[in-house]
Structure formats: C-alpha cells, structure tokens
N, C-alpha and C positions, 0 to 999 in steps of 0.2 A: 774559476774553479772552486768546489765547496773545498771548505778548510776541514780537511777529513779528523782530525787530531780533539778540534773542537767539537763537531758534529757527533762521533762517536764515543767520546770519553764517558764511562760509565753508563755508556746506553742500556746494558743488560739490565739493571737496574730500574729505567724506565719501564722496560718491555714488561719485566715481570711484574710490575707494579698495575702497571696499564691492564696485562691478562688476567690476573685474575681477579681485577672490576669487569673486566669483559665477559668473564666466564661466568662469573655471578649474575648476569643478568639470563636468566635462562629464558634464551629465546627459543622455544622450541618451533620447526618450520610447520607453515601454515598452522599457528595457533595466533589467538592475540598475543600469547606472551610476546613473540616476536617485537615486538615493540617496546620491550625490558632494554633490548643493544639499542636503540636508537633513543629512548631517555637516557642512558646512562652516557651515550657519545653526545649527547646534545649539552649534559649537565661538565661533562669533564673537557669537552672544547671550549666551553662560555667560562672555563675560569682559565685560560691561556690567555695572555694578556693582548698578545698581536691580534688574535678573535674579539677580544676586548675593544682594543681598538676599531677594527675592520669588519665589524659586525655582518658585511654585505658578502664575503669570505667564507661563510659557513653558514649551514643549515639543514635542512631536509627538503626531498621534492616527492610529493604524491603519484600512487599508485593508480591511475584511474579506475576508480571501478571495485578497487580492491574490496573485499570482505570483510578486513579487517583493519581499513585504515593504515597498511602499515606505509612506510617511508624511505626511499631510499635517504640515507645521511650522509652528506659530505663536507669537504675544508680544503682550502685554498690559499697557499702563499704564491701572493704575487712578488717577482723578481724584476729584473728588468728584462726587453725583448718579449716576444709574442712566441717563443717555443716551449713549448708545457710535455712533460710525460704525466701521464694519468694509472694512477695504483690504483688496484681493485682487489675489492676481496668480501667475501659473503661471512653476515654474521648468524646466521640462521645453524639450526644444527639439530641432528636428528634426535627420535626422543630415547629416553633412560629405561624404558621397560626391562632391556638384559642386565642391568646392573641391579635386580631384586631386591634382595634387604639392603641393599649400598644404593640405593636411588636417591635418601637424602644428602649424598655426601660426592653424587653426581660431577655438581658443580663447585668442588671444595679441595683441590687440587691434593693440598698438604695429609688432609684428614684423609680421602682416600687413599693415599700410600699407605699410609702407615695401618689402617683396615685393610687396604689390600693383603699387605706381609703377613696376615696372621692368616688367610687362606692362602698362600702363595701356594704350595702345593698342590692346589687343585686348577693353577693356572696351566697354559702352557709354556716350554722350554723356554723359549725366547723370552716371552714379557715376564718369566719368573728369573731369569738374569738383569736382564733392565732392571725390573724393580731395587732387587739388590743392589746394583749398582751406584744405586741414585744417580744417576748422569740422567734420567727421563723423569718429563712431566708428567703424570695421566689426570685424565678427566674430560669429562665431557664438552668438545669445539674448543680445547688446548690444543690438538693435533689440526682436525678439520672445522674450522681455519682461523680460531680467535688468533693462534699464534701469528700468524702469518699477518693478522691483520694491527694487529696490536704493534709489532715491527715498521706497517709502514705508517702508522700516527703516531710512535716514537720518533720517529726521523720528522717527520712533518713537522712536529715542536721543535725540535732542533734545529731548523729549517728556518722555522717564523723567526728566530734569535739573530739571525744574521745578519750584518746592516747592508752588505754588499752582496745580493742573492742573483745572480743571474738564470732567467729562465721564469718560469713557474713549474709548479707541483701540485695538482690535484688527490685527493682520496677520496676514494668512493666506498660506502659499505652498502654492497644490498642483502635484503631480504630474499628468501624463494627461493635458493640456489637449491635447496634440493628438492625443488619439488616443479615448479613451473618454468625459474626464472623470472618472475612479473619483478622483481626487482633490479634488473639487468635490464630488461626494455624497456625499463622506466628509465633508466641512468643514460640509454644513447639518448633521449631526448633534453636529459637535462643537460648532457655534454655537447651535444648539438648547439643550445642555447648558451651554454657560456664562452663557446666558439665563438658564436655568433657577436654577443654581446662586448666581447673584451677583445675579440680579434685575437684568438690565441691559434697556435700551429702545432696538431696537436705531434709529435715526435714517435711515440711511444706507449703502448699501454700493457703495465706488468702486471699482471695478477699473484699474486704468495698464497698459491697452494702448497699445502705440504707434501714431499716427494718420498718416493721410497727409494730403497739401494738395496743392491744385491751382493755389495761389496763395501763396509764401513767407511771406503778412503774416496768414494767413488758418487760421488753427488750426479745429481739431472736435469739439466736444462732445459725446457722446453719451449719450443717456439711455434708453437701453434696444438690447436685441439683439434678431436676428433668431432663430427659431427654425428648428431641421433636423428634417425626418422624411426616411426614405430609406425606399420602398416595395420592395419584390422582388416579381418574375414571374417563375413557373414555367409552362411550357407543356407538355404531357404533347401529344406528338403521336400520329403511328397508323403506326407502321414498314413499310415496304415496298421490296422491289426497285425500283432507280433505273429499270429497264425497265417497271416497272409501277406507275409513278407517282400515277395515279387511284386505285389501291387503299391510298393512305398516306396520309395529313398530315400535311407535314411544320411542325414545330414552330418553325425558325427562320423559316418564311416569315411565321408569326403572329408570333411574339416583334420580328421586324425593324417589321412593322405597328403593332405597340403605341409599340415604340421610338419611328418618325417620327412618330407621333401624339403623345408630348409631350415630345420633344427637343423645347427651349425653347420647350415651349407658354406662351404668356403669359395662358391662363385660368389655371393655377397662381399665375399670380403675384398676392397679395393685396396691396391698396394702400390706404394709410393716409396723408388729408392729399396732399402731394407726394412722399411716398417710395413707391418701388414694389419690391416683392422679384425678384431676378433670378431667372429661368425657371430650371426644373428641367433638370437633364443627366446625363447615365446614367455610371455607374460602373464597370458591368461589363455585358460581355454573351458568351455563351459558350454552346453546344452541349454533349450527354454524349459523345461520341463520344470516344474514348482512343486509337485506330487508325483505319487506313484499312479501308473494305469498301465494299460497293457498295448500302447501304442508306442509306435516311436516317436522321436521329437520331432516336432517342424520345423525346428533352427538349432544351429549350432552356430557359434561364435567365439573369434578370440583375437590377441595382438601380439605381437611379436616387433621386437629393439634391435635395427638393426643401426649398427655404428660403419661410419664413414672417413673415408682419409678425401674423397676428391667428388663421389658420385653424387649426380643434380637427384632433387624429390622425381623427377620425370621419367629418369634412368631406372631405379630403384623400384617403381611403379611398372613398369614393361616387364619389370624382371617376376614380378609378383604375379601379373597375369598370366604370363606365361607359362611361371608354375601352376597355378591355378590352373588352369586349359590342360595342363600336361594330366596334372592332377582327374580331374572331372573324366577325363578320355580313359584313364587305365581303371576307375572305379566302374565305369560305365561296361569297360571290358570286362573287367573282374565278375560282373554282377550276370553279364551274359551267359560266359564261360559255367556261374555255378548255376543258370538257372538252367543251359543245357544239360550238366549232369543232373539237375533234378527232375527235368523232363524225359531222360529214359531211366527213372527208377518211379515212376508218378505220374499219374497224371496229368499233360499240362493245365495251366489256371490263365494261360492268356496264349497267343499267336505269339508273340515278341513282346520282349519289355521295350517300353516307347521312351527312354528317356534320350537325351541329348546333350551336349554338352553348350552352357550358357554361361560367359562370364561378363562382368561388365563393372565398372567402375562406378561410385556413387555417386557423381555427376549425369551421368547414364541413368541411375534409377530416378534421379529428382526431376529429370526430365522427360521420362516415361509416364510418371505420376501429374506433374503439370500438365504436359498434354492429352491426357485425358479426363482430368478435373479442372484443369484452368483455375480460375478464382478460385473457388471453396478449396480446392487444395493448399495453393498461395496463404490466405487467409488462413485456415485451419491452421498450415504449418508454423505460424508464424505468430499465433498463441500457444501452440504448445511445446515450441521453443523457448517461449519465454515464463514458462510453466518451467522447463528442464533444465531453464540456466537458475530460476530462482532454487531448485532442491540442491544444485550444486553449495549454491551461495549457503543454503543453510546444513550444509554438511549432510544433506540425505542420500546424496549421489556421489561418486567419485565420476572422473572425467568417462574411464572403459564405462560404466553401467552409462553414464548419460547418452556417448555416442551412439549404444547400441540401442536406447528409447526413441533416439532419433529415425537410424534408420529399419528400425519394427514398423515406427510409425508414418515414415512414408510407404513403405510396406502396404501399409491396410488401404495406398490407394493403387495397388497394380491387381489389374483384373488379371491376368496371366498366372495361374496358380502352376507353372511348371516348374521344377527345381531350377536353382540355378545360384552362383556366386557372386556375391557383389563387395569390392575392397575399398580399401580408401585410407585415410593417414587420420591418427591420434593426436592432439597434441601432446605434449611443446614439441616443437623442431629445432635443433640446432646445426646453422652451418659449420661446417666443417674448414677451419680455417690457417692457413698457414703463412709462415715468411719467406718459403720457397715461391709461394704463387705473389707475393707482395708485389707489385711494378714499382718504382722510382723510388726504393728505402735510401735515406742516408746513408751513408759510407760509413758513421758512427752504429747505426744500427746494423748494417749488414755486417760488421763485425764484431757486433758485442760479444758475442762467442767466444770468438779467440780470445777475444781483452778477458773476459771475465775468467775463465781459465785459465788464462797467463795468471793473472791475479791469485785465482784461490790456490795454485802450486806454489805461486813464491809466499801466498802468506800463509797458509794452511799445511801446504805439503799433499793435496789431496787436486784429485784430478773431475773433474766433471763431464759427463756424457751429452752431448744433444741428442734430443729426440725434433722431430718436426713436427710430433702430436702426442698431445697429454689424453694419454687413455681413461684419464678416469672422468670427465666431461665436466665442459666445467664454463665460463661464462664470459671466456675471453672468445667464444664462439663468436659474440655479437662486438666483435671490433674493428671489424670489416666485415664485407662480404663482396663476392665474385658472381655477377647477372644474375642480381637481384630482383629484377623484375619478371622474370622468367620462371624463377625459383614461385614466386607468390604467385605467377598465375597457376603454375602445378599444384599449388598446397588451396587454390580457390576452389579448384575442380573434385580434388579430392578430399578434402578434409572440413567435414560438416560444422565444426566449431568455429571456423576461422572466422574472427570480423566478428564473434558475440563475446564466448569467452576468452578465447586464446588472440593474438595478431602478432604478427612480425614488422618489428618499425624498419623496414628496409630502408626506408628518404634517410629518418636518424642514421642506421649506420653507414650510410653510404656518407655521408656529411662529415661523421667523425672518422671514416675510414682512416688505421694507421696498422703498422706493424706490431706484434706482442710477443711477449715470451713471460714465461713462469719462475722466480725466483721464490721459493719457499723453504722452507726448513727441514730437515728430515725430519720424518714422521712413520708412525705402524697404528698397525691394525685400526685402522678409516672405521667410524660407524659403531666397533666391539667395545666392549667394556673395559678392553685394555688398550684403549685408545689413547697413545702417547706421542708425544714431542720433544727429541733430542734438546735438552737442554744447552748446549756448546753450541749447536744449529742455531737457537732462539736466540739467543743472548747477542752473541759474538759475529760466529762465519756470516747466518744471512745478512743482520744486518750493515756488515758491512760490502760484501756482495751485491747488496740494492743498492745502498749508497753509490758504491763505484758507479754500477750503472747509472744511476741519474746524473751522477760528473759527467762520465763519459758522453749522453745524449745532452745533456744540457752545457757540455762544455764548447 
C-alpha cells in the first residue's frame, strides 16, 4: 500500500511549483514552441535523483514524421510485480490571441490576476467572483491541462522516494492534443514497447483533464470519451450562365440541403444508458469560386464533427449517404417543380431537366478514375500527393483545403461531367471508448467509482458524478479500442489521408488495451482568457484522489 501521509504531505506545494515551470514553457499546439514542455520536463526530471539513478526510466520518444520534431516525454518508477497504471495528459495548449494587450502575461499566472482585477468589470459574473476570491489559478494550460498534469509528476517524485513501491507508474506527456493527436499515437507505440520490454500488466490508464461542475460540492468522473469522425461533402455541380439557370446545377444549392439536413440532426446522436452524444455541426462550408463572374460554381464543399458514444466510421458513413441521396432527390424535385412554373409563364429552354441523383463515396471516385487512367492516373496521383502532403508540412495548407486538392484532383480524371456527390472522412478519428464496453476489468477497476466516491465524501464532504464519456474529446480515446480492424478498413476506403499524413496504430492499442477514467481538477472556461483551475482541486482534493486510485489498482 502507498504510505498516503508520506506521499502527500505538502504536495500542493510541489504542484504549484512544478505548474508554473510548466506554464512558462509556452508550448503553443502545432508550433515548434511545443517543444518548450518537453525541454523543460526533460531538464526538471534529470535533476530527480531516482532518474539520476535510472536513467533508462525517462525520456522522450519521437513523432514519426512530425514537422516539428516534437516528442512525446515520459518517466517511470519501477516498483515491484508487473502491474503498472499509466497517467496521461497533454502539454500542448492553444494560442493567447483573446488575451490582447495581456498576451505577455499569458503564461504568468500571478501577474495576470492581479492585471486582470484592474479590468474585472469587463469580465463575466462568474470569473469576476473567482478572481476575487482568490481560490482560482488563471492563465494559459493552468486549467487545460498543465494542472492536471503537473499533479501526476508531483505524485511520480514522490513515488521514486519510496523504498518499498509496489506495482509501477508511468507518465506520459503528449504533444497534439489539440489538434491531431500525433502525440497520443505516438505514446501507444511507446507503451506497447515498454510492455513488451519490461513485461509490465498494464491495470489502468488515467488521463487529468480538468472537469467542470454545475454544482460546487459535486465533482465528475469519467470513464471513458466520446469519439470524433468528421465526414466531408463534395458536390460537383453542372456550370451555367446565371441567365440560364435550368441548364446548370448549381452545387451550393445541394451542399446548403445536405447541410440543413444534419445541422444538429439528433439521429446522429447515439445514446448510451442516460448520456446522449451532442448532434453534429459542420465546420466548414465553402464554394470553388476564387472571383466574381456570372456563372455558378462547379463545386461546393464542406465537413461537418460528428461525436460518438458507441457508432463504427462504417455506421456513420451509411448515414451520410443516405442523407446525401435523400438530399440530391428533393433538390432534383425542388428544381422540376420550379422549372414547371417557369415553363407556363415562359417559354421552355429544354424538354426536361436531365439531372439524376449520384452519390458515391471516395473510394468510388478513386476507382472510377484508375479505371479509366490506369497508370498515369496511379503515377500522377501519387506525386501530387506528395506535392499536398509537403504544403501541409510547410503550413500552406490545413488538413480541409488539402483533402479537397485531393479530391478536385482526382476529379480532372472522371470523364463523366454529370453532377453528383462524393463523401468521405477528414482526419483525425477518435474511437469512442468506454469501461461499460471493457471485457475482463479487475474487480479494483470495476469499482474505482464507488471507492473513489466513498473517498471524496468522507474526506471532502463532496460527492462525485460518473459519466461513461468525457465530452470534451480528449486522448484516452486511444486506450483501447473495440474491432479494430474493421474500423481502419472503413476509414481505408473513405478517408484520402490515411497511411500519408494521418494513421491509427490499432496493433499499438490493441497491445496496450486497458480500462480508463478521468481524474482532474475543476476547472472553467477551457480555451477563454479566463481560463482557470480551482486552486483546493489542484493542490489537495485531486491529488489525493489519483493517489487513492493508484493504491487502489496497484494494491
């Protein structure tokens, strides 16, 4: 059993100390800075004496491929026995532009309070009480998630101090959480490998995101996330003079169709128990048009995030066409309908409009285009993908512009110039992952719950909620996963990036497969400029909350 009295004495002290060297390293996501958290966790691990020691215990493991070299960084006390829980938590954090003339003081926890209080009246209700209060931290990746993660490398050095440690305890910090992930697919392969290497069993993996409460006394558990697929719609319409409308189709008028049909459709949304996943909502939506002229466009385009409690990429995909088809069929009517009334006030300008309704999937279009180009298609496609993955790498393109360079440009090899829709999936993907769907959890795991809520009533006085999915998405997604291999052949067929920039290590996580749940700190306003972290959370309640838990699975 950890000797709880010892471990935790004065930890708050650690923590703060720890966050805000953490927070000073402003890693802003997808920049090189990112790599400010991982010198600074490389330089304040290498002076712990146990790492001193055990140099083979800590380090950093490479991004393949990455842009910016960044790293995932982690640290390891070995105990005795082969059953390890593995802490996770991302140091990346998004950038300072809403905090204006206060951007130098971003990352300076102290100094911005106290600048804050002299505009507090221009904040809102809530964070102009916190502030006053002084019970909250603000400042930028205090809340999401240096806190949370600075907690679980306090405990880890208090951890290395112990002569009699049973178990082991990994920390993991990645990069990318808000943006890719590439730091999270990197880590199942490194925890794959220290599986492998040390024969460890892996128990448990908690990630300390910071939670929110809708009731001060009333914390949140979570034991699993929700998953993200983001679909894209291409519309290939049929160009014509704005004077000769009937002889065209135009493409935003379908794309805007598809749109209203599952802007926050709640058939999307799968439900599980009482929890229900929030309706999809679209991301981008955009025309080819580059100038003015007096034609309509020949494509329209956009993507839309839809989040998941249980539904496969394959499910979600059916659903898409369907709409799509649904879609195409009532424009196609709509467009009849008006060109009848224009034909008994006008002359007609054709017999029938010829259009039809075509949908098809972008595995469908690559395949239409190979067989009728064969090689030069092959070949062509396959330099100027590597043309569209280098404009990513050098920040010319984001991920949406690049997919849709892609499919323009299989595009210019379909002889078929009749309208028609073609979908497919965006990266990243996250599975959607729970401790409901877990098969053979320990008995310690399957009821950390209760223990940990028994726990925080008798020492806090405050009761904690379980969810079975953290809605805010987050990277315990990749800690398992359920038919895995099914999943990636759906995400082969539709989603043009996979295998160049984006991949899903399914072997890693199926290797590391374990049960998760969420222990982090309360927290508000994620992202805002009044971005804060309960001080009493940080210090005190979580850290000893994790703690418990790791007695508990490692007892």
């Amino acid at each position: 059993m950890i000797e709880e009295t010892n471990v935790l004495k004065n930890i708050g002290t650690d923590i703060k100390d720890f966050l805000y060297g953490y927070i000073g390293a402003k890693s802003l996501t997808y920049t090189p800075g990112e790599k400010e958290a991982e010198y600074y966790l490389m330089d304040r691990l290498g002076k712990i004496p146990y790492f001193r020691e055990h140099p083979e215990f800590y380090g950093t493991y490479g991004i393949e491929g990455d842009p910016f070299d960044r790293k995932v960084s982690y640290a390891m006390v070995r105990g005795t026995g082969n059953d390890t829980v593995v802490l996770i938590h991302h140091n990346d954090v998004v950038d300072v532009e809403d905090y204006k003339l206060l951007k130098p003081l971003a990352f300076s926890p102290d100094e911005l309070g106290e600048e804050l209080k002299k505009i507090s009246g221009s904040l809102p209700e809530d964070a102009r009480q916190d502030l006053a209060s002084g019970d909250w931290l603000f400042g930028r990746g205090g809340c999401d998630m240096k806190g949370g993660g600075s907690i679980q490398f306090s405990l880890l050095e208090r951890y290395s101090r112990l002569k009699d440690f049973r178990g082991n305890v990994i920390v993991t910090a990645v990069p990318d959480e808000e943006n890719m992930s590439a730091g999270m697919r990197a880590a199942v392969k490194l925890l794959a490998e220290l599986k492998e290497k040390y024969g460890l069993e892996y128990k448990m993996m908690i990630n300390s995101e910071p939670h929110q409460r809708k009731d001060p006394e009333t914390g949140v558990f979570s034991e699993g996330t929700v998953g993200k697929i983001m679909p894209f719609v291409y519309v290939r319409g049929y160009l014509s003079h704005i004077g000769k409308v009937y002889e065209g189709l135009n493409p935003v008028n379908l794309l805007s169709e598809i749109v209203r049909r599952t802007e926050l459709n709640i058939d999307f949304s799968d439900v599980v128990g009482d929890e229900c996943a929030p309706p999809p909502t679209w991301l981008c939506m955009k025309d080819s048009k580059t100038h003015y002229d007096v034609s309509m466009p020949i494509s329209s385009y956009g993507c839309f995030s839809i989040l998941t409690l249980n539904q496969r990429p394959s499910a979600v995909l059916s659903r898409v066409k369907k709409i799509c088809e649904e879609s195409f069929d009532a424009v196609i009517q709509d467009m009849n309908e008006s060109y009848r009334r224009f034909c008994e006030a006008a002359k007609p300008v054709a017999q029938a409009l010829p259009w039809k309704t075509k949908v098809m999937d972008f595995n469908e279009l690559f395949a239409e285009a190979e067989n009728t180009y064969g090689e030069r298609f092959r070949n062509d496609y396959k330099s100027r993908m590597g043309e569209i993955l280098q404009q990513v790498a050098d920040g010319e393109l984001d991920l949406i512009q690049s997919n849709l360079k892609i499919v323009e440009f299989v595009y210019e090899y379909i002889d078929d110039l009749s309208p028609r829709v073609v979908y497919g999936l965006i990266p990243p993907y996250y599975p959607s992952v729970s401790n409901i769907y877990f098969q053979g959890m320990d008995p310690a795991a399957e009821n950390l719950y209760d223990d940990l809520n028994r726990y925080a009533e008798e020492n806090f006085g405050q009761h904690y909620n379980r969810e079975y999915f953290y809605t805010g998405i987050c990277d315990l997604s990749f800690s398992s996963i359920t038919d895995g291999q099914e999943i990636y052949q759906a995400l082969e067929e539709s989603m043009p990036l996979l295998g160049h920039y984006y991949d899903l290590p399914v072997d890693a996580i199926e290797a590391i497969s374990m049960p998760c749940i969420n222990i982090g700190p309360w927290g508000k306003d994620f992202h805002k400029v009044t971005e804060r972290v309960n001080k009493t959370d940080l210090c005190e309640r979580t850290p000893r909350l994790l703690n418990r838990a790791i007695e508990l699975i490692l007892a």
